[in-house]
N, C-alpha and C positions, 0 to 999 in steps of 0.2 A: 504494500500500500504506500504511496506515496505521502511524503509530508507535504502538508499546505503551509505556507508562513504569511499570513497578513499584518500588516502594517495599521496602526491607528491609534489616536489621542484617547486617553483614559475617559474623557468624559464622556464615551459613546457619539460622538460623532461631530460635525460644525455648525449643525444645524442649519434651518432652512433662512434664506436671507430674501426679502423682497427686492422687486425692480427695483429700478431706480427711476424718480419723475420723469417724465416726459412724455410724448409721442413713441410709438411701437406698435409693430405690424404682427397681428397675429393669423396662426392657421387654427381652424376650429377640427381635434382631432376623436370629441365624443360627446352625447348632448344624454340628457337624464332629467326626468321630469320629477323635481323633489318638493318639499313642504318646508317651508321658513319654519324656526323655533317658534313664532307668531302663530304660524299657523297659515302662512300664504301657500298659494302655489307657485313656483317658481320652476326654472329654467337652469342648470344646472351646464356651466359651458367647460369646458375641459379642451384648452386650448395648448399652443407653444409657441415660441416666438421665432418669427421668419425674419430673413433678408440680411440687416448691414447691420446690426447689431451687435454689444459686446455679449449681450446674453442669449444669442442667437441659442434655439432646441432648449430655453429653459421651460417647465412647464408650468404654468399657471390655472386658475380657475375663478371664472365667473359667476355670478348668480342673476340673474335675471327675472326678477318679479312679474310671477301674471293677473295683476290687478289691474282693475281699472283706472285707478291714478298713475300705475306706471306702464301703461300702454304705449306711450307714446317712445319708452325707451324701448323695448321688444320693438317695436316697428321701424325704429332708427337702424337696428340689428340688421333687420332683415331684409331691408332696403340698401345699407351698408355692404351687402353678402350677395345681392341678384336673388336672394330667396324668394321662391314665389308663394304668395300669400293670397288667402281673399277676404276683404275687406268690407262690411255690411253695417250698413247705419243704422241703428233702432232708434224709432220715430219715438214711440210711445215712454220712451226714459231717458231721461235729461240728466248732465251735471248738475253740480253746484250752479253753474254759471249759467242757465237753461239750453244748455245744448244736448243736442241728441247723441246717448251713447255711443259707441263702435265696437262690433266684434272683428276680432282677430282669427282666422284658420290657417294653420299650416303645418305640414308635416317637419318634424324635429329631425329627422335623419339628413333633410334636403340640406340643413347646415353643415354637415360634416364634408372635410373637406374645403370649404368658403376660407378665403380670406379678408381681412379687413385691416383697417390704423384706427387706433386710438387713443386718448389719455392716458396715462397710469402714472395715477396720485397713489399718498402712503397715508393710510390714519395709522392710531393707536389706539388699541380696545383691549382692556385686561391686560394692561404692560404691556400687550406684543403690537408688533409691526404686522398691518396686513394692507397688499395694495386693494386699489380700486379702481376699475375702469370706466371713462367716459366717453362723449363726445365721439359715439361708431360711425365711421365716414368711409368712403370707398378706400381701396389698400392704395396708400402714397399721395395720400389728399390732406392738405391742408385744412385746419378750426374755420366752419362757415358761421358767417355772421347771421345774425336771426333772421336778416332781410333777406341774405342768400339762401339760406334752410325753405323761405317760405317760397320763394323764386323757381327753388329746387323741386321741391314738394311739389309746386303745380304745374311744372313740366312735364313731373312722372308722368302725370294724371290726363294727360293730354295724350287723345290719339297720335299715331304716328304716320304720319304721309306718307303715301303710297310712292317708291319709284316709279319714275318717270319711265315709259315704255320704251324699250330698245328700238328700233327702225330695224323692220324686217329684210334679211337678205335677198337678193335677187333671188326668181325661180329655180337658177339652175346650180345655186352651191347652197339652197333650203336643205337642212339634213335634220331629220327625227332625231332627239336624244333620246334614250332609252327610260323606261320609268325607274323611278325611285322611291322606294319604300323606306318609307321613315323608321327608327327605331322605337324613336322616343313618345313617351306615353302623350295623348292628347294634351292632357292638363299639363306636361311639361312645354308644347309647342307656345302656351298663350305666352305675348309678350308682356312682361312688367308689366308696363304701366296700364294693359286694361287690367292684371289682377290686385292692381291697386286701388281701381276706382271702384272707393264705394258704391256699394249700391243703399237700394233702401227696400225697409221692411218694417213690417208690425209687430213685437210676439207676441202670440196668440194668450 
């Protein structure tokens, strides 16, 4: 049998150390739908860090609330990622502010894989260092101003113009291309921005 010899500090180990502030591009590598200590439902993001960084492959994790006050963060997400989503306004219940609620539907797996840029701050809670992530923005995109978020936002939402039609070849170098069969499931072909635009509904 072979001897093994390991190497290591009496204290058991160096422990785990947070980012450091700034901007940093994540890959989303496993998604888990958990429950806050509160009691929320939440999103569970299980990511690592991509590109030019010095913590490049460290791994980190997100939590992502799915409440109605923080809707609007999961939707940053997943607009941030090309995730596609569908979006449904309920007439019949309002904010605080009397506006009509919004549901959110989208499959958790479509994020794995996604990349994105973000914030990552540091708080302290119970003596320890733990980061947090903000501001989810396309991967290598620059903090948009609330005027560009809203600029941004009603682009998505905006059909997208048809190409303009190629000018048909002459009769005699006209040539049939052969057909092509899609792989990809229906509900993946629809572009963004129709499965952003709300719709609207009652609940019964």
């Amino acid at each position: 049998m072979a001897k093994i010899v390991v190497k290591g500090n009496q204290g058991g180990g160096g422990g785990w150390s947070p980012l450091p502030n700034g901007p940093c591009d994540f890959q989303i590598d496993s998604t888990e739908q958990t429950t806050s200590g509160g009691g929320t439902p939440q999103l569970k993001i299980g990511m690592q860090v991509i590109g030019n960084h010095p913590n490049v492959g460290k791994a980190a994790n997100d939590f992502v609330a799915m409440s109605p006050k923080a809707l609007w963060r999961l939707k940053d997400l997943l607009i941030a990622t090309d995730t596609p989503f569908e979006c449904v306004e309920i007439e019949d219940e309002q904010d605080d502010n009397g506006k009509p609620l919004e549901e959110i539907a989208f499959d958790d797996e479509d994020l794995i894989g996604k990349s994105f840029t973000c914030d990552v701050t540091t708080e302290t809670y119970n003596d320890k260092e733990n980061n947090k992530f903000k501001n989810y923005r396309k991967l290598g995109t620059s903090v948009m101003t609330r005027a560009e978020r809203e600029a941004a936002a009603a682009a998505a939402q905006e059909p997208e113009s048809a190409p303009a039609a190629k000018a048909a070849p002459p009769p005699a170098q006209r040539q049939t291309a052969p057909a092509v069969r899609s792989t990809q499931p229906a509900a993946k072909q629809a572009a963004p921005a129709a499965q952003q635009q709300p719709a609207r509904r009652s609940r019964a």
